[in-house]
Phi, psi and omega in degrees: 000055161313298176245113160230142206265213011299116192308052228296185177266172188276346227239140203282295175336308188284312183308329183269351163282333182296328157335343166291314191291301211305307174301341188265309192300348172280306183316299178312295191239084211283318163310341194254162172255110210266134172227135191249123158315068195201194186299129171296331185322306153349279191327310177285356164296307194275024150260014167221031169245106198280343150324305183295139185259311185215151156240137191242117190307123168274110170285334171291146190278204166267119208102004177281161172259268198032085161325312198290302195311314185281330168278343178261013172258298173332299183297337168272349200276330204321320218286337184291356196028082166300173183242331220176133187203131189254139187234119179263335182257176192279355234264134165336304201291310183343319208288327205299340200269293199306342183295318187279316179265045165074327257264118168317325168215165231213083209251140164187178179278137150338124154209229165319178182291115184235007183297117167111309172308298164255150194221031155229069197273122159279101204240043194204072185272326204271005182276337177264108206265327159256167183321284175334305178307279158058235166314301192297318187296323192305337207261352160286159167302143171290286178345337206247347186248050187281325206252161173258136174120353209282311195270343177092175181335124206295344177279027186257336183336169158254131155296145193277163165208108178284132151290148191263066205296129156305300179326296156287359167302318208280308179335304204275336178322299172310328185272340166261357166083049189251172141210149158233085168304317171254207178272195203190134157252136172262187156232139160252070203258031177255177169193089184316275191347298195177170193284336180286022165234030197229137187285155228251115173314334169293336170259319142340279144039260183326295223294301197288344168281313185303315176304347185267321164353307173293347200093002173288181172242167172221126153266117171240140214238125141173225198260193173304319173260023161249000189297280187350289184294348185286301243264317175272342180287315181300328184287348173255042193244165169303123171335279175337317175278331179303350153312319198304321236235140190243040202305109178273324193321081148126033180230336181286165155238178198326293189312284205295324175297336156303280199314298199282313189318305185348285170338311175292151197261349177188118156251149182269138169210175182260173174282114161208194166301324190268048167245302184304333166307299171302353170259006172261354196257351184112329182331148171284144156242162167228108226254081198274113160261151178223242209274009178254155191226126179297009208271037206190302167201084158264152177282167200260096185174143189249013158252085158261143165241093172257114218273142151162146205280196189241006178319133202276009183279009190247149335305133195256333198060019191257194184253355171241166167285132173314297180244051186359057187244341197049041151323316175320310197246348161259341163295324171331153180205118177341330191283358177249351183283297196295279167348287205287312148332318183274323162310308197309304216286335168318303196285291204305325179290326170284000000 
């Protein structure tokens, strides 16, 4: 395993849970070089994975086919002569660029028809219960992995961890007019998926006056289409208190929004990609489920708090609530996010 290629996922969560295989496969093969294959949005995630020798931008988008494109991409990859190519996502097409670009053996899970596109096929995703197992399993002998149960516990795994640059922490510091005089909360109140993972602004809100109460700072973090909802939690937060409160959402780029959660001492999140940034950067988290469920990709990181009522329509898995009431996430009631923050500052002090 000299040269391995990996197709990589799509998804900020996910890219950042592939970090396990990419960490088990140095353990194994301490020599070899991994180069990932994904989205440029990717890259500054796989520029703070010291595992990566390089990422290389998939130009095509998500959900493109285009035959022709994947085969002059496949075809251009020949001349590094990979050894090995890990196809992480399920989808057929996925499979196809390392097959045109020759790579001798050709490793993923059952998914789409991929038979002959890979020709090391695993067909036993479901003996493995989180993402992370997975991810992880691939970098095992088929053989060794028939059974469930194989790899142990999910805290013996490896976890991702990104580096965190000082240098470029202080730039964005600087560059958005931040410090930390006091400690930082960050907030994550987005969810790409959909409105049935995102906790109610008003209880983010809640959250975010008591804590400056405390003496916090509040950062609030996400894309460009969270800004609306960031923009409103400072508007329910106390006047006074809103010196405090920081809108970052859809002014940061990737890269700075890694360096700044980084920076925070607890982030609060809905299940989304950056609750995964923050348990790979260190952060204490606190983990808000509403219709997703952590028994699947919970974040990797053992200073966790994961939240979420018990109500029986939940876990629903949609992306609107069904029976369009969010109960899962307006019973959540601030007062246990503000508990579980406060256990953290507890431990920490301890």
């Amino acid at each position: 395993m000299r040269k391995i290629l990996i197709i990589g996922p799509s998804w900020v969560g996910d890219m950042v849970m592939s970090q396990g295989l990419y960490i088990e496969l140095k353990k194994r093969a301490p020599e070899a070089k991994i180069d990932v294959l994904a989205p440029a949005w990717c890259k500054p995630i796989l520029e703070r994975m010291p595992q990566v020798n390089q990422a290389l931008e998939m130009p095509l988008g998500h959900g493109q086919f285009d035959l022709k494109a994947r085969y002059q991409i496949g075809k251009s990859l020949r001349h590094t002569e990979y050894d090995v190519a890990y196809v992480l996502p399920n989808s057929a097409k996925s499979a196809l660029i390392p097959f045109f670009a020759k790579i001798p053996k050709r490793v993923g899970w059952k998914g789409e028809m991929r038979y002959g596109l890979l020709n090391d096929i695993r067909p036993n995703k479901k003996s493995f219960q989180y993402m992370l197992e997975r991810y992880v399993a691939l970098a095992h002998p088929k053989q060794s992995m028939t059974g469930s149960g194989c790899l142990g516990e999910l805290s013996t795994l490896p976890y991702p961890a990104l580096n965190v640059l000082e240098s470029t922490q202080t730039d964005a510091m600087s560059k958005f007019g931040l410090n930390t005089d006091r400690p930082i909360l960050g907030l994550c109140p987005g969810a790409e998926f959909g409105p049935a993972k995102r906790w109610p602004d008003n209880h983010f809100a809640h959250v975010a006056t008591e804590m400056i109460k405390k003496g916090y700072q509040v950062w609030l973090f996400g894309s460009v289409k969270d800004k609306k909802v960031t923009t409103k939690i400072i508007e329910q937060v106390a006047k006074d208190k809103q010196q405090y409160c920081f809108n970052l959402a859809g002014d940061t780029s990737l890269i700075q929004a890694i360096d700044l959660i980084g920076a925070c001492k607890t982030v609060v999140s809905n299940d989304s990609g950056l609750m995964h940034v923050a348990a790979a950067v260190g952060c204490n988290v606190v983990a808000v489920y509403g219709s997703s469920s952590p028994k699947y990709t919970p974040p990797l990181t053992k200073k966790l708090a994961v939240l979420n009522t018990d109500i029986d329509c939940r876990p629903c898995f949609q992306r609107t609530c069904p029976k369009q009431h969010m109960n899962c996430l307006v019973e959540l009631m601030p007062e246990r996010v503000v508990s579980a923050i406060e256990g953290f500052d507890v431990l920490s002090v301890g």
